[in-house]
C-alpha positions in Angstrom: -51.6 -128.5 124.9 -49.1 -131.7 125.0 -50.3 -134.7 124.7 -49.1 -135.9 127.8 -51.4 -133.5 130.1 -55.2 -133.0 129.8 -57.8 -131.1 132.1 -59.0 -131.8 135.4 -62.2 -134.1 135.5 -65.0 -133.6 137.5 -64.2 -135.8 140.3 -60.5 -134.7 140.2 -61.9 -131.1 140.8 -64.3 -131.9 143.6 -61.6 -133.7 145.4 -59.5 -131.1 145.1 -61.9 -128.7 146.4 -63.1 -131.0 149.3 -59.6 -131.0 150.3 -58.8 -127.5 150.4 -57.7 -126.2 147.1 -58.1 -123.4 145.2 -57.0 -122.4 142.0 -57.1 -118.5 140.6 -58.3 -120.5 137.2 -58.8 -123.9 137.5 -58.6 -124.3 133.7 -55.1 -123.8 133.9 -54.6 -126.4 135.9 -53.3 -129.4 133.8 -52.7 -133.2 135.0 -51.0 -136.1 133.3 -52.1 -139.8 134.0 -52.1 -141.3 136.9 -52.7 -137.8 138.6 -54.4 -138.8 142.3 -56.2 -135.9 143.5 -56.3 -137.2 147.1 -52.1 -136.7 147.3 -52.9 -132.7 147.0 -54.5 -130.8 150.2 -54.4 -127.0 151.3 -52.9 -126.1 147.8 -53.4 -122.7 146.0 -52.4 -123.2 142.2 -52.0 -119.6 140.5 -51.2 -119.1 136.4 -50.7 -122.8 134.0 -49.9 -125.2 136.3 -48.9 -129.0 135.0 -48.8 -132.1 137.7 -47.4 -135.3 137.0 -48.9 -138.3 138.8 -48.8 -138.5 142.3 -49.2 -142.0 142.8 -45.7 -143.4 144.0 -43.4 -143.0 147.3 -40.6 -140.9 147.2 -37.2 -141.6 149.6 -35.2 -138.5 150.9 -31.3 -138.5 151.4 -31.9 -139.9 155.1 -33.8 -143.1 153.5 -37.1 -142.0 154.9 -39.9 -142.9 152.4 -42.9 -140.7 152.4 -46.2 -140.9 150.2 -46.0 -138.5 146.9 -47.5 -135.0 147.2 -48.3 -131.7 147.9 -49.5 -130.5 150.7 -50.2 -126.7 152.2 -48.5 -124.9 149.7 -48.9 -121.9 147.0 -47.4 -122.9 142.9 -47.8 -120.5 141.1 -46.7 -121.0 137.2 -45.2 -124.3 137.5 -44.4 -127.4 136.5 -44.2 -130.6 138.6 -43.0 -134.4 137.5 -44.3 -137.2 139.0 -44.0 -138.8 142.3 -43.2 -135.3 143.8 -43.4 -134.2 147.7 -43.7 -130.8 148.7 -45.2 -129.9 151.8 -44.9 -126.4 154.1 -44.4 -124.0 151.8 -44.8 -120.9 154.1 -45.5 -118.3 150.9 -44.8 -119.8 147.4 -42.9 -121.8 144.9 -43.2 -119.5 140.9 -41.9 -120.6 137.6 -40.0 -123.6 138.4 -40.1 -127.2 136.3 -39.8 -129.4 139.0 -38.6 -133.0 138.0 -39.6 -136.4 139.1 -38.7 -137.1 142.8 -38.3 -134.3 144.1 -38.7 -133.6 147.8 -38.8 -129.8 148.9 -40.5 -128.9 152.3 -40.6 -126.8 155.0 -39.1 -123.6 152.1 -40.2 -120.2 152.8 -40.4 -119.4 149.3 -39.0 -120.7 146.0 -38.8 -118.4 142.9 -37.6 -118.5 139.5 -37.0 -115.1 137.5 -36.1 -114.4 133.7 -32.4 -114.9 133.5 -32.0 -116.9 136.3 -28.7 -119.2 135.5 -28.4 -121.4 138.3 -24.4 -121.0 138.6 -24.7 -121.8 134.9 -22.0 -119.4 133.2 -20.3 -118.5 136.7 -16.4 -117.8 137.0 -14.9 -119.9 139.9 -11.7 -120.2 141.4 -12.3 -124.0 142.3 -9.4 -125.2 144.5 -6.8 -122.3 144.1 -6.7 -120.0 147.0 -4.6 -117.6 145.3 -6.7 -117.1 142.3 -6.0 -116.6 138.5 -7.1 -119.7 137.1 -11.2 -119.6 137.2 -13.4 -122.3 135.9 -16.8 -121.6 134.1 -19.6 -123.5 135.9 -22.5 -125.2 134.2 -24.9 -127.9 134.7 -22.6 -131.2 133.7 -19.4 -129.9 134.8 -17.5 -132.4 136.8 -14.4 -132.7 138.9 -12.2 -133.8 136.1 -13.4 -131.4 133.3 -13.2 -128.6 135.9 -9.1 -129.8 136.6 -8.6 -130.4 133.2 -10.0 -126.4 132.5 
């Protein structure tokens, strides 16, 4: 087990509990420092599931700020950074590492399968109607690589 995450304590786990959650094996549910149990209500977690702390405010691309956490939602084999919001999940989020910051609510359902590439490895034709010159998509391509391509 990293360093960096450590089993729930006692009073993390009663929280939890008072507020809802449920966990298929709660000893696969991992937290890091600064994890605060009160940010996390109606939340099922399901296979090894890692939390980052939950202790900050996070800002969405309309400049509202909202409290870190997670709220009425299913995780199932996941990974979450810290300061995180997710909220209304209406079935479940599975096998995603989800960075620091992140906002996702009000998602049906979120899942991650082997081989999933993101775009990564796609064949575009960026900006040429007609075709013939594709560019190969991945994760740092920008606007100036993908002219120079």
């Amino acid at each position: 087990m990293p360093e960096k995450y450590k089993r729930l304590t006692d009073t993390d786990l009663s929280a939890l509990k008072a507020q809802g959650c449920t966990a298929g094996d709660w000893s696969r549910v991992l937290v890091c420092n600064g994890f605060e149990p009160h940010n996390v209500m109606n939340v099922h977690f399901q296979g090894d599931i890692r939390l980052g702390a939950l202790t900050g405010e996070v800002t969405d691309c309309d400049g509202v700020s909202r409290r870190a956490g997670i709220r009425n939602a299913t995780l199932i084999d996941c990974t979450l950074g810290d300061n995180v919001y997710i909220a209304n999940i209406g079935s479940y989020i599975a096998n995603y590492d989800i960075g620091d910051g992140v906002i996702i609510e009000d998602t049906a359902k979120m899942v991650c399968t082997s081989g999933c590439g993101f775009g990564n490895g796609v064949e575009v034709a960026a900006v040429n109607e007609a075709g013939g010159r594709e560019v190969v998509i991945y994760d740092t391509l920008s606007a100036q690589t993908a002219y120079l391509m």
